[in-house]
C-alpha atoms as a printed R data frame, in Angstrom:
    type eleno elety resid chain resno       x       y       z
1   ATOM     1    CA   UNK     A     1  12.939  21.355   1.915
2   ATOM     2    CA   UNK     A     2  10.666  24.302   1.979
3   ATOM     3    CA   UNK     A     3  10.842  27.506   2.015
4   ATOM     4    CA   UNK     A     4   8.365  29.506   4.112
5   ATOM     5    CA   UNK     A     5   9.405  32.536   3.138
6   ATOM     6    CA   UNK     A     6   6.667  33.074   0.528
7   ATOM     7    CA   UNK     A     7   3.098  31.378   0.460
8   ATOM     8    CA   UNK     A     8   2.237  30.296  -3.188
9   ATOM     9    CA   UNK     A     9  -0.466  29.192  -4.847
10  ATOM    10    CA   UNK     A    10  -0.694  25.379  -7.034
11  ATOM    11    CA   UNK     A    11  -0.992  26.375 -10.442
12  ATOM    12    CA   UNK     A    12  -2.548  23.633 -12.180
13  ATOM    13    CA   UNK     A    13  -2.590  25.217 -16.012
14  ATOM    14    CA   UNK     A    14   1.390  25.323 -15.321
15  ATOM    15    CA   UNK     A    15   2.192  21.945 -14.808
16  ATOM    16    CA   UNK     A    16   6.427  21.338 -15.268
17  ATOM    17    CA   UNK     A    17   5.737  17.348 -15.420
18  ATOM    18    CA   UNK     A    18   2.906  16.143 -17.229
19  ATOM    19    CA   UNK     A    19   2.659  12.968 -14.873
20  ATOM    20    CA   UNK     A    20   1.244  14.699 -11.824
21  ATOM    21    CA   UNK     A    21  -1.824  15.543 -13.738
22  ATOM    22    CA   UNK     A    22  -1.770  11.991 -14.364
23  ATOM    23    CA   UNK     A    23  -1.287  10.477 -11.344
24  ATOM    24    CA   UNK     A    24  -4.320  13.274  -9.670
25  ATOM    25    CA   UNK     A    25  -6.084  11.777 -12.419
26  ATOM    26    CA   UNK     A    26  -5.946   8.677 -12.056
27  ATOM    27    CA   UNK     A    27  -6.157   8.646  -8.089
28  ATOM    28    CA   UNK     A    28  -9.607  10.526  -8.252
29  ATOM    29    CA   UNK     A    29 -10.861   8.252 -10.633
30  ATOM    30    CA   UNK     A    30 -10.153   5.339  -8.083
31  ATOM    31    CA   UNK     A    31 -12.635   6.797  -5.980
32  ATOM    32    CA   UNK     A    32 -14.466   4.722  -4.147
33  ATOM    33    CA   UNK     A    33 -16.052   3.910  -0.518
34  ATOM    34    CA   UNK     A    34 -16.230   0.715   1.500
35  ATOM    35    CA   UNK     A    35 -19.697   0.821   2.208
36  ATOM    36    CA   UNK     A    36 -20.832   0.598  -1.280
37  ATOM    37    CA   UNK     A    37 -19.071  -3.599  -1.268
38  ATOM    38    CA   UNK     A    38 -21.730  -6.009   0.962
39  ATOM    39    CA   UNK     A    39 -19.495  -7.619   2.870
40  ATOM    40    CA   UNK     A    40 -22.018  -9.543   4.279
41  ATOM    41    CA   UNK     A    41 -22.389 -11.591   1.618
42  ATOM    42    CA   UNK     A    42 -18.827 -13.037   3.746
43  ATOM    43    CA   UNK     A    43 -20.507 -14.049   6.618
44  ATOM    44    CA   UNK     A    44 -21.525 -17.675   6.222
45  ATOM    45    CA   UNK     A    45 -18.290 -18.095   4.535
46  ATOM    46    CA   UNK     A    46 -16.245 -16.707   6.835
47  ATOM    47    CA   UNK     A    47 -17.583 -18.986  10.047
48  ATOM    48    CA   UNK     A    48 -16.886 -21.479   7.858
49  ATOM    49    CA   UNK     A    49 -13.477 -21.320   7.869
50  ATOM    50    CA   UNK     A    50 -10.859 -23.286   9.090
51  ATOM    51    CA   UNK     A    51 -10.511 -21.849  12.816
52  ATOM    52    CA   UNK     A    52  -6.617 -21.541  11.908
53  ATOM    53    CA   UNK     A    53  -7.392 -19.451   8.555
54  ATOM    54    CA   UNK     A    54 -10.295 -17.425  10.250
55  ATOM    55    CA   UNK     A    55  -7.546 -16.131  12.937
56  ATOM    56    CA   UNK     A    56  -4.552 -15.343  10.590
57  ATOM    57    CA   UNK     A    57  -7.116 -13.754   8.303
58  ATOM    58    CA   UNK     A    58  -8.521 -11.285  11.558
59  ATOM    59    CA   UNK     A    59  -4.630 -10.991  12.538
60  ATOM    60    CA   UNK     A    60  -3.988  -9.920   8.816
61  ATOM    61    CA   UNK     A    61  -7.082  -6.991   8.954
62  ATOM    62    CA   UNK     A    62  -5.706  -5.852  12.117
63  ATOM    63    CA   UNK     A    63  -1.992  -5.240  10.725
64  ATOM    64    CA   UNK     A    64  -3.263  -3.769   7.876
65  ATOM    65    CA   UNK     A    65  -5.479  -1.560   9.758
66  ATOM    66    CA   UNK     A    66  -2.105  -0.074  12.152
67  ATOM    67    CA   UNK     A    67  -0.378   0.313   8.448
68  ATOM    68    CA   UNK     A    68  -3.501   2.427   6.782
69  ATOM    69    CA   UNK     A    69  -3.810   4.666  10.213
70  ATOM    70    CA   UNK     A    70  -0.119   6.031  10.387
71  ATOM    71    CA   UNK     A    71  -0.083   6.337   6.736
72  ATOM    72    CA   UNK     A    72  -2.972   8.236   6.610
73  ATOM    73    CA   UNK     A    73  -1.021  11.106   8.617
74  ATOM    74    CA   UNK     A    74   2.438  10.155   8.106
75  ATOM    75    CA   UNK     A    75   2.676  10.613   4.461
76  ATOM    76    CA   UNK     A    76   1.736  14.472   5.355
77  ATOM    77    CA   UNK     A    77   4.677  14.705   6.947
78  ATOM    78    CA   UNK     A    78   6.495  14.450   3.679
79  ATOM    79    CA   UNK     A    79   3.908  16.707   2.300
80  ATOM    80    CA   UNK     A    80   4.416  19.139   4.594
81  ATOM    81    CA   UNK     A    81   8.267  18.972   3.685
82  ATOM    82    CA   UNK     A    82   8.010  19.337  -0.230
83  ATOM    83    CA   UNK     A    83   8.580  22.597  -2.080
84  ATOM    84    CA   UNK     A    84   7.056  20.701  -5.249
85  ATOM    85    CA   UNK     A    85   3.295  22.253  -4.965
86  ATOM    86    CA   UNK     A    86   1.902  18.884  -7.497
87  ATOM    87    CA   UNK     A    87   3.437  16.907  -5.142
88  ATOM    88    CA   UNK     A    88   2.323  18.452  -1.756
89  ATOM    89    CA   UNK     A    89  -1.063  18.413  -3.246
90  ATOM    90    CA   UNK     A    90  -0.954  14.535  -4.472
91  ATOM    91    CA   UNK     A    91   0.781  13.399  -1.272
92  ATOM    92    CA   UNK     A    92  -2.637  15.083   0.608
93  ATOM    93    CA   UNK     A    93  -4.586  13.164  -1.937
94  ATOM    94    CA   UNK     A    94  -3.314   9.743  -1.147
95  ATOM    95    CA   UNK     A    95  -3.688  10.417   2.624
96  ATOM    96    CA   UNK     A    96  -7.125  10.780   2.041
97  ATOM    97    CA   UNK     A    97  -7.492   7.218   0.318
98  ATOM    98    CA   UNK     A    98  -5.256   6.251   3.203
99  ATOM    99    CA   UNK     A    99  -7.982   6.947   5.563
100 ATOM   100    CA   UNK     A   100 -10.680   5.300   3.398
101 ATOM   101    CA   UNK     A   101  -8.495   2.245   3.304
102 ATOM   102    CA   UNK     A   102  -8.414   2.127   7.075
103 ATOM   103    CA   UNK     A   103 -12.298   2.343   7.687
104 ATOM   104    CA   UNK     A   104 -12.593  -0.246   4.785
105 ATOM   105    CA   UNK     A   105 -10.844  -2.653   7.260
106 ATOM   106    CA   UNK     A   106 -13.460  -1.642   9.893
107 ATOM   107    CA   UNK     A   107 -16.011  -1.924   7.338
108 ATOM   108    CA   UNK     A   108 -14.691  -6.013   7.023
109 ATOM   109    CA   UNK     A   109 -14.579  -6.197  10.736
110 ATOM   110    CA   UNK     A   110 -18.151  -4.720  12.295
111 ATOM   111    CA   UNK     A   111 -19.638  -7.435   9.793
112 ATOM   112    CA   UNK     A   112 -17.461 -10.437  10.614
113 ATOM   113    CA   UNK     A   113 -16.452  -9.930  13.956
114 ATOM   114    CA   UNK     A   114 -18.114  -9.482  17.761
115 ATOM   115    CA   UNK     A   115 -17.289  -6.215  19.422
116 ATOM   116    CA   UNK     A   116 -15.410  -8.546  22.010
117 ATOM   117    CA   UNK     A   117 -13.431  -9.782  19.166
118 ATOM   118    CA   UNK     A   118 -12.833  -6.790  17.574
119 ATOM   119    CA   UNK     A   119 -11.160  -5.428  21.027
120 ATOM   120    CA   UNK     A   120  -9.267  -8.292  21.888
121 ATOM   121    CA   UNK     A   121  -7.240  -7.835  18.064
122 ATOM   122    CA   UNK     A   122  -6.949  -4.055  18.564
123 ATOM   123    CA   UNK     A   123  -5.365  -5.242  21.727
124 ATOM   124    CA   UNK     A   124  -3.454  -7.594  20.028
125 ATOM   125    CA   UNK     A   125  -2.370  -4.488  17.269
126 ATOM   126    CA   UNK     A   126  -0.202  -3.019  20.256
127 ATOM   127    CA   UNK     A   127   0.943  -6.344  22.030
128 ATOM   128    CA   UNK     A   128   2.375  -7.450  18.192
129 ATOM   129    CA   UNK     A   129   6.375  -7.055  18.432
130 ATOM   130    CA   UNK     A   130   6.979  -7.686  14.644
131 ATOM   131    CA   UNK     A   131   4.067  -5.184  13.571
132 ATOM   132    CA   UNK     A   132   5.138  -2.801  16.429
133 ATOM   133    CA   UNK     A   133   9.021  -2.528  14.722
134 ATOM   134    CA   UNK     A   134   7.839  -2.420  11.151
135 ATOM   135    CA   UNK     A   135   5.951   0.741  11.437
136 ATOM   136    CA   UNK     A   136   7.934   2.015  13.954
137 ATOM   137    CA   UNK     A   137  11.039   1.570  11.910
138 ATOM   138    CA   UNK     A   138   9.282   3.462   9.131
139 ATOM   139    CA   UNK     A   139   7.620   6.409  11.217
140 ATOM   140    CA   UNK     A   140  10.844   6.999  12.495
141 ATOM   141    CA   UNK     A   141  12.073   8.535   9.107
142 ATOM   142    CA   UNK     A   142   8.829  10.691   8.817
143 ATOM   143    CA   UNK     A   143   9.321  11.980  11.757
144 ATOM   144    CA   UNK     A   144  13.021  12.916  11.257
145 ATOM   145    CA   UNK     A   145  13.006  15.346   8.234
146 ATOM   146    CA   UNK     A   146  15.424  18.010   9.033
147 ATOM   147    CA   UNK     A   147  17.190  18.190   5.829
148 ATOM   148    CA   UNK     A   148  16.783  17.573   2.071
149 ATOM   149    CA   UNK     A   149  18.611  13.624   2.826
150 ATOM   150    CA   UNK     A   150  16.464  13.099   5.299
151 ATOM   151    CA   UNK     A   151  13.280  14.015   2.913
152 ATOM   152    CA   UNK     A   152  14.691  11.779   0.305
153 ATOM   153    CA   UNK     A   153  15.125   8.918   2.812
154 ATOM   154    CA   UNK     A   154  11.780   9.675   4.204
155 ATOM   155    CA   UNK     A   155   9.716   8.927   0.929
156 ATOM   156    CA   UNK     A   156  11.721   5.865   0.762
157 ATOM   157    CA   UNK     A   157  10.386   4.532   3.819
158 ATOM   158    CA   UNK     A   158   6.639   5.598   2.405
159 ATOM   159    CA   UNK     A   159   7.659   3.552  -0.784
160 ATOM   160    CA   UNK     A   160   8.474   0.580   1.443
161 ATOM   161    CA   UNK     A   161   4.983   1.209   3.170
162 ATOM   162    CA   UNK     A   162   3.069   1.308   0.388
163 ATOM   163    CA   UNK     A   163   4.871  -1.055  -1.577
164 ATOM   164    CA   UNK     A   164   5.946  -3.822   0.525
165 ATOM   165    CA   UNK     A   165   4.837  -3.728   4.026
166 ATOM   166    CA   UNK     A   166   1.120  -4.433   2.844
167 ATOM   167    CA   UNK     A   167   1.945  -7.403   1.259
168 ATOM   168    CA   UNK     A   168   2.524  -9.927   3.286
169 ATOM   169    CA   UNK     A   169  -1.174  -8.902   4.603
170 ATOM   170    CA   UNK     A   170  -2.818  -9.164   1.169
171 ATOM   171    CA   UNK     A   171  -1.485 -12.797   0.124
172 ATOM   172    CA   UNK     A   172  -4.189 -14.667   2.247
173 ATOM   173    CA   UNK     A   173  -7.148 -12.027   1.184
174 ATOM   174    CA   UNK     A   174  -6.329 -12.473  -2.612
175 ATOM   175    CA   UNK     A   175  -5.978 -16.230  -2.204
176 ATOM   176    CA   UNK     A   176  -8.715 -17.108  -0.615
177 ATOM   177    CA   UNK     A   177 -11.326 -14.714  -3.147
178 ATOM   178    CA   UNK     A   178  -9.287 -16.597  -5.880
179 ATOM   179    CA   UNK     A   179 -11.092 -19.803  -4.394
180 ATOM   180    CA   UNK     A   180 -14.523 -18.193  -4.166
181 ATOM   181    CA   UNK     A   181 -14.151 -17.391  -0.972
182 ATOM   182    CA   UNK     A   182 -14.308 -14.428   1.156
183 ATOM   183    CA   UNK     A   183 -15.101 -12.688  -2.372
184 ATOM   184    CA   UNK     A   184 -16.270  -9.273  -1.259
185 ATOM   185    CA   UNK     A   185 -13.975  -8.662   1.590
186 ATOM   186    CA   UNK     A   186 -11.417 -10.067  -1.663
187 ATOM   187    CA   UNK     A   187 -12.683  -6.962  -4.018
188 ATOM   188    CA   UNK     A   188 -11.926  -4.532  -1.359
189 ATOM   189    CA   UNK     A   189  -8.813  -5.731  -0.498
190 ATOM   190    CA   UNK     A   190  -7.900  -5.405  -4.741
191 ATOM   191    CA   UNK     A   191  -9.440  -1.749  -4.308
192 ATOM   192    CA   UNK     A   192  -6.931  -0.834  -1.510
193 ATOM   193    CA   UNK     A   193  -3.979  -2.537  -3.770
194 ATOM   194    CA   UNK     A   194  -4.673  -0.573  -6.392
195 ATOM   195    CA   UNK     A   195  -4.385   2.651  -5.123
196 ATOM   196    CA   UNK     A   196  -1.407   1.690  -3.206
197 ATOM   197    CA   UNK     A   197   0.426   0.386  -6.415
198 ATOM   198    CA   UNK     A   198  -0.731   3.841  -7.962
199 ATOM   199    CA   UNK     A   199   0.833   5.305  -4.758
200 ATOM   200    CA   UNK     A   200   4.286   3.241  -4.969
201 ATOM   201    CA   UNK     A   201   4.552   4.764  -8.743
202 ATOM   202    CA   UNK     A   202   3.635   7.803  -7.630
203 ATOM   203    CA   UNK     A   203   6.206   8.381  -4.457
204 ATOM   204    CA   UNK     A   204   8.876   6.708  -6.525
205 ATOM   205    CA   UNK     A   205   8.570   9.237  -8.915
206 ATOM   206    CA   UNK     A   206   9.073  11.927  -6.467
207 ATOM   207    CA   UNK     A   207  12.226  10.754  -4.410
208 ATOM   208    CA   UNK     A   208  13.960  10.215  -8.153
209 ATOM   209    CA   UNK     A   209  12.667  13.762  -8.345
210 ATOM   210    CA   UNK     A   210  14.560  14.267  -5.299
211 ATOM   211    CA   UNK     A   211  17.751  12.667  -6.668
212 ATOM   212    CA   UNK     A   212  18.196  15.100  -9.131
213 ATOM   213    CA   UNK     A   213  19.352  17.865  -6.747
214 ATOM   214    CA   UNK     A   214  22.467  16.550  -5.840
215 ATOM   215    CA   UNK     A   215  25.469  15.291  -8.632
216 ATOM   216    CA   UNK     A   216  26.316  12.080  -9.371
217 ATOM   217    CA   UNK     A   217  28.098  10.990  -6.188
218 ATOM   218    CA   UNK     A   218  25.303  12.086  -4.012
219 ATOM   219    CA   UNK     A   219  23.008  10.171  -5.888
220 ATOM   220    CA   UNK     A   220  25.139   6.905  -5.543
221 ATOM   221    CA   UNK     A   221  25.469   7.723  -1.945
222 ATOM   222    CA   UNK     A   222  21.414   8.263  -1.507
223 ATOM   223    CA   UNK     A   223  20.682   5.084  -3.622
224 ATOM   224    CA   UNK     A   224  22.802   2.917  -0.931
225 ATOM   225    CA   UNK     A   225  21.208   4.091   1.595
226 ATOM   226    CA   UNK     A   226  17.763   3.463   0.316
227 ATOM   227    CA   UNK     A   227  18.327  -0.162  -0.799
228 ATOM   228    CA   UNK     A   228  19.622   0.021   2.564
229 ATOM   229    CA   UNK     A   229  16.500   0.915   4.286
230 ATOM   230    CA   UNK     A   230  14.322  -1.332   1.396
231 ATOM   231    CA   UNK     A   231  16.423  -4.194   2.885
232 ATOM   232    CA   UNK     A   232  15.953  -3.841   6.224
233 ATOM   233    CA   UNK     A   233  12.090  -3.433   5.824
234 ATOM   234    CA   UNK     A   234  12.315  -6.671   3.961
235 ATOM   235    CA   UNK     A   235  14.077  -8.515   6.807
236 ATOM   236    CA   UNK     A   236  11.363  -7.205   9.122
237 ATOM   237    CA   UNK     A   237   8.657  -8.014   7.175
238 ATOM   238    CA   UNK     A   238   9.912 -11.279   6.455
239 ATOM   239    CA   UNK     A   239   9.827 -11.793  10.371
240 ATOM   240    CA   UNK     A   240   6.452 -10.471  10.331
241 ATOM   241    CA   UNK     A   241   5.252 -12.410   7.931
242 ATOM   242    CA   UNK     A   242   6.801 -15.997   9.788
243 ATOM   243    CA   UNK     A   243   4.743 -14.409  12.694
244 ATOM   244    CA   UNK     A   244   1.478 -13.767  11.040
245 ATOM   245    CA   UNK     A   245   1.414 -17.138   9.573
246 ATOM   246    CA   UNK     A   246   2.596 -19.225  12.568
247 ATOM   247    CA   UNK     A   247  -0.664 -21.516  11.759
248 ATOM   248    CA   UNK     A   248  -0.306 -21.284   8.113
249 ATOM   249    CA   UNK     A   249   3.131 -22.470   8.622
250 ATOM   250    CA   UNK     A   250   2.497 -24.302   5.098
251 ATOM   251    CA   UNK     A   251   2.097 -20.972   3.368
252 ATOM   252    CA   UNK     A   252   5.032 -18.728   4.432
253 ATOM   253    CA   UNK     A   253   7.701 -19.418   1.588
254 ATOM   254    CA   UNK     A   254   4.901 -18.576  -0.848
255 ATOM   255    CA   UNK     A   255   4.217 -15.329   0.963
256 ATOM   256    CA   UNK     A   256   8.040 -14.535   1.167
257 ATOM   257    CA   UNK     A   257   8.288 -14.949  -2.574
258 ATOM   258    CA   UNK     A   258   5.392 -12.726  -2.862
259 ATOM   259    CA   UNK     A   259   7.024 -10.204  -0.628
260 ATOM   260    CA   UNK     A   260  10.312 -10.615  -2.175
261 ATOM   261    CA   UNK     A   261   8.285  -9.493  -5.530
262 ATOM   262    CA   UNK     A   262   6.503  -6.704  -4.484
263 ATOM   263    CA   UNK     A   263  10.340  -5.665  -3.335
264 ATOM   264    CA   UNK     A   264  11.775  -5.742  -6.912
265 ATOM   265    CA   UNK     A   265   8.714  -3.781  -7.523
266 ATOM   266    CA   UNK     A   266   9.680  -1.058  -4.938
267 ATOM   267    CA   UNK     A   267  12.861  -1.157  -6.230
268 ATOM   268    CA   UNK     A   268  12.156  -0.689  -9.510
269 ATOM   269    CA   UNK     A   269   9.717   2.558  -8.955
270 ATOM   270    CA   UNK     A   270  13.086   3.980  -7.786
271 ATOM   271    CA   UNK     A   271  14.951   3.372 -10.775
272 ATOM   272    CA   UNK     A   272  16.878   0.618  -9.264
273 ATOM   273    CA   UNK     A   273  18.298  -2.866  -9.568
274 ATOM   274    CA   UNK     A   274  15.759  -5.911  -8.666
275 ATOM   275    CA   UNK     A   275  17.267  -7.711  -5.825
276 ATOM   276    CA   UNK     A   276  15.778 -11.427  -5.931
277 ATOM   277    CA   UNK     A   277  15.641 -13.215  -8.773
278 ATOM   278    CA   UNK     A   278  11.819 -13.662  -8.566
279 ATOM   279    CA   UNK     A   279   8.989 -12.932 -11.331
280 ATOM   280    CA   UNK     A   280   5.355 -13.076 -11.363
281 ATOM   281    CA   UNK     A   281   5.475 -16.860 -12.500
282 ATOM   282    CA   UNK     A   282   7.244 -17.682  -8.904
283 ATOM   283    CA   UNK     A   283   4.076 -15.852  -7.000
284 ATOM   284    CA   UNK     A   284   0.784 -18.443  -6.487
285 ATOM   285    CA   UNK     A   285  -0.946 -17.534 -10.091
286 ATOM   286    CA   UNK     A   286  -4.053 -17.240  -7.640
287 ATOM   287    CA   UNK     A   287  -2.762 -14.651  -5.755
288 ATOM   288    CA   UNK     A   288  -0.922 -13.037  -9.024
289 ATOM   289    CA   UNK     A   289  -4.720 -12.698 -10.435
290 ATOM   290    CA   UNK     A   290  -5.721 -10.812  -7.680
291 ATOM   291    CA   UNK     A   291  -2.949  -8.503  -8.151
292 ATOM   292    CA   UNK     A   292  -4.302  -7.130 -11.117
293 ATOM   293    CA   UNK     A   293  -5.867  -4.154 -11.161
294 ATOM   294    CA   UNK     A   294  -8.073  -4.335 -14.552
295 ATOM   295    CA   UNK     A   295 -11.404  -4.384 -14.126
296 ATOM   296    CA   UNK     A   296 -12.551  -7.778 -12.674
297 ATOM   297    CA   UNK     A   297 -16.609  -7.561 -11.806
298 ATOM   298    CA   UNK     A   298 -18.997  -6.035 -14.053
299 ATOM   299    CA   UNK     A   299 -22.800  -6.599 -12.465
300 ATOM   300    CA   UNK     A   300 -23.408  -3.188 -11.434
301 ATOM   301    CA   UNK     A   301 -25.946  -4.372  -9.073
302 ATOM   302    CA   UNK     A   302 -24.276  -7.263  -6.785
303 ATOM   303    CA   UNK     A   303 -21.344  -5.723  -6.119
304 ATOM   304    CA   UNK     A   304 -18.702  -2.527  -6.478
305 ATOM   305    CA   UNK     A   305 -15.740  -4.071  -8.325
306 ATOM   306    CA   UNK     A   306 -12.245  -2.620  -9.009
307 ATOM   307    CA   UNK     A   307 -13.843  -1.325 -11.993
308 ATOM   308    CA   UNK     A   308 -17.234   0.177 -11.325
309 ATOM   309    CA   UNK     A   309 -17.054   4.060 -10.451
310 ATOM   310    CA   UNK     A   310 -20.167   6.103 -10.225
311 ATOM   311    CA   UNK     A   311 -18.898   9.158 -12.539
312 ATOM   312    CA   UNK     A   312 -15.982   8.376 -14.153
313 ATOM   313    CA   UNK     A   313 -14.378   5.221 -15.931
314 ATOM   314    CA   UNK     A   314 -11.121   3.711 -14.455
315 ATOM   315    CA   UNK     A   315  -9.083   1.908 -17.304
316 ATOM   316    CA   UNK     A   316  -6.284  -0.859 -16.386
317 ATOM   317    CA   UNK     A   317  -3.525   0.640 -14.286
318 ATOM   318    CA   UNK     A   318   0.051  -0.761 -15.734
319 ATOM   319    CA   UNK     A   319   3.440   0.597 -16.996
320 ATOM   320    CA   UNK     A   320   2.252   2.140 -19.996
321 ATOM   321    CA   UNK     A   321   0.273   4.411 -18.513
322 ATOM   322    CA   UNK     A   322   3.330   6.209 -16.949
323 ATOM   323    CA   UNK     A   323   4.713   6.853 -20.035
324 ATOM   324    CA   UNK     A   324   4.547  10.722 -19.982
C-alpha cells in the first residue's frame, strides 16, 4: 500500500524493471481514436442483418460499453493504491485507453442506431441481471483496498476484467468481420482487444509483483484465492454469456470455449496453471483470426487498421515481446 508520508517524483532514467518502459511503450504506440474508422461504411450491412444477430450484436455494444466505463475509473483505484511509481503511472495510462474504448462503442452506436434505440439499450444496461453481477462482483474488490491482500486481490479482479469479461462480447464482432461483415465496427473492436491483451500482460505482471512481498506460504495462500475469484468470474460470465446469446442459442458452446480460453490466458499472465483443457485450435479459426493483433489492413486511405498509427509504427504484440 502507500505511503503518504513523502510525495515523490517518477523517475523514468531509473527504471528497476525494464518492462514498464516497455509496456508505456508499447501502450502509446497503440494510440489511436474511434473517429478516425468510418463506421458507416456498416450501415447497409448492419440493417441487413438477421433481426436476431442485429439485437445480440446492440446487446453485446451495450455490455461492453458498462465494462469500458467502470474500468476507465476503477483501475485508478488500484493506481491510487500502488507504491510502484511505473506502475501508478501505467495503470493511469490504460484508464485513459479505457475511456477511448468506451466512446468507440458510442462511436458504433450514433451511426447504427436511432436515439430511441440507443436509450432503450442504455436502459436495458441497468435492467441486465447477469451484466449487473459481473461488474458488480468485480468493483466490489476495487473498492475494498484496505490492505496489501486486498490490493493483490484487487488487480486480480482487473485481470479478470480485462482479460475475460470482454470476451464473451467480442466473439460475435470478430466473427461476423471474419465474414465480411460489419468490417469497420470489426477493426475497432480488434483495436480495443489489443490494448486490453497489452493490459492483461501488463496487470499480471504487477500482482506477481505483488506476490513477491510475502514468503512462500502467503503466496500459495494468495494464488487460491485468485483462481478463486478467476473462477467465479468465469461462472458468471458463462451465465452472461447463455444470456446474451439467448437468440444465438446455436453459438453459445463456441463462445464458452472462447471464454474458457481467454481464462487460461488470464491465468497464465499470473504465472498460473491453465484450467480447461482448451487451445486456440478449439476457438472458431474465424474468430481466432480476429484475435490477432498483427497488423491486418494496410490502405492508409479506406480505413484505420490495427496497424496504421499516425507517428509511430506498432509491430505484432505476442509473448516474445515480454521477454525483458
Amino acid at each position: 500500500m502507500i505511503n503518504n508520508n513523502k510525495r515523490k517524483a517518477i523517475n523514468w532514467n531509473n527504471i528497476n524493471n525494464t518492462f514498464y518502459e516497455v509496456l508505456f511503450t508499447k501502450q502509446s504506440e497503440q494510440y489511436w481514436l474511434p473517429q478516425e474508422i468510418p463506421v458507416n461504411d456498416d450501415k447497409l450491412c448492419f440493417e441487413l442483418l438477421d433481426k436476431n444477430i442485429k439485437e445480440t450484436y446492440e446487446y453485446i455494444l451495450s455490455g461492453l460499453t458498462l465494462l469500458d466505463t467502470e474500468q476507465t475509473v476503477g483501475i485508478t483505484y488500484i493506481a491510487q493504491n500502488v507504491d510502484n511509481l511505473f506502475q501508478k503511472s501505467i495503470l493511469g495510462l490504460f484508464s485513459g485507453f479505457e475511456s477511448i474504448h468506451a466512446k468507440s462503442y458510442s462511436q458504433i452506436f450514433q451511426t447504427l442506431c436511432s436515439t430511441k434505440r440507443i436509450d432503450e439499450l442504455f436502459d436495458w444496461i441497468e435492467s441486465n441481471g447477469a451484466l449487473q453481477k459481473k461488474v458488480k462482483h468485480i468493483i466490489a474488490k476495487y473498492q475494498n483496498i484496505n490492505n496489501d491482500d486486498d490490493l493483490f486481490i484487487a488487480m486480480v479482479g482487473s485481470l479478470c476484467l480485462e482479460g475475460i469479461c470482454f470476451y464473451s462480447g467480442f466473439y460475435l464482432p470478430l466473427l461476423l468481420a471474419g465474414e465480411g461483415k460489419m468490417v469497420k465496427s470489426g477493426e475497432i473492436i480488434n483495436l480495443i482487444l489489443r490494448d486490453e491483451m497489452l493490459h492483461t500482460k501488463g496487470i499480471g505482471f504487477f500482482a506477481q509483483e505483488e506476490l513477491k512481498k510475502y514468503n512462500k506460504d502467503k503466496q500459495e495462500y494468495l494464488k487460491e484465492e485468485a483462481k478463486k475469484l478467476i473462477m467465479e468470474v468465469y461462472n458468471i460470465e458463462k451465465n452472461y454469456t447463455e444470456v446474451l446469446y439467448e437468440k444465438l442459442h446455436h453459438m453459445i458452446d463456441d463462445v464458452i470455449v472462447y471464454v474458457k480460453y481467454n481464462v487460461n490466458y488470464t491465468l497464465e499472465c499470473l504465472g498460473l496453471n491453465k484450467e480447461f483443457n482448451v487451445s486456440e485450435v478449439d476457438v472458431n479459426p474465424i474468430v481466432m483470426n480476429g484475435y490477432s493483433t498483427e497488423t491486418k489492413i494496410h490502405d492508409f486511405f479506406s480505413t484505420k487498421g490495427n496497424g496504421y498509427i499516425k507517428t509511430t509504427k506498432v509491430e505484432e504484440l505476442d509473448d516474445d515481446v515480454f521477454d525483458v
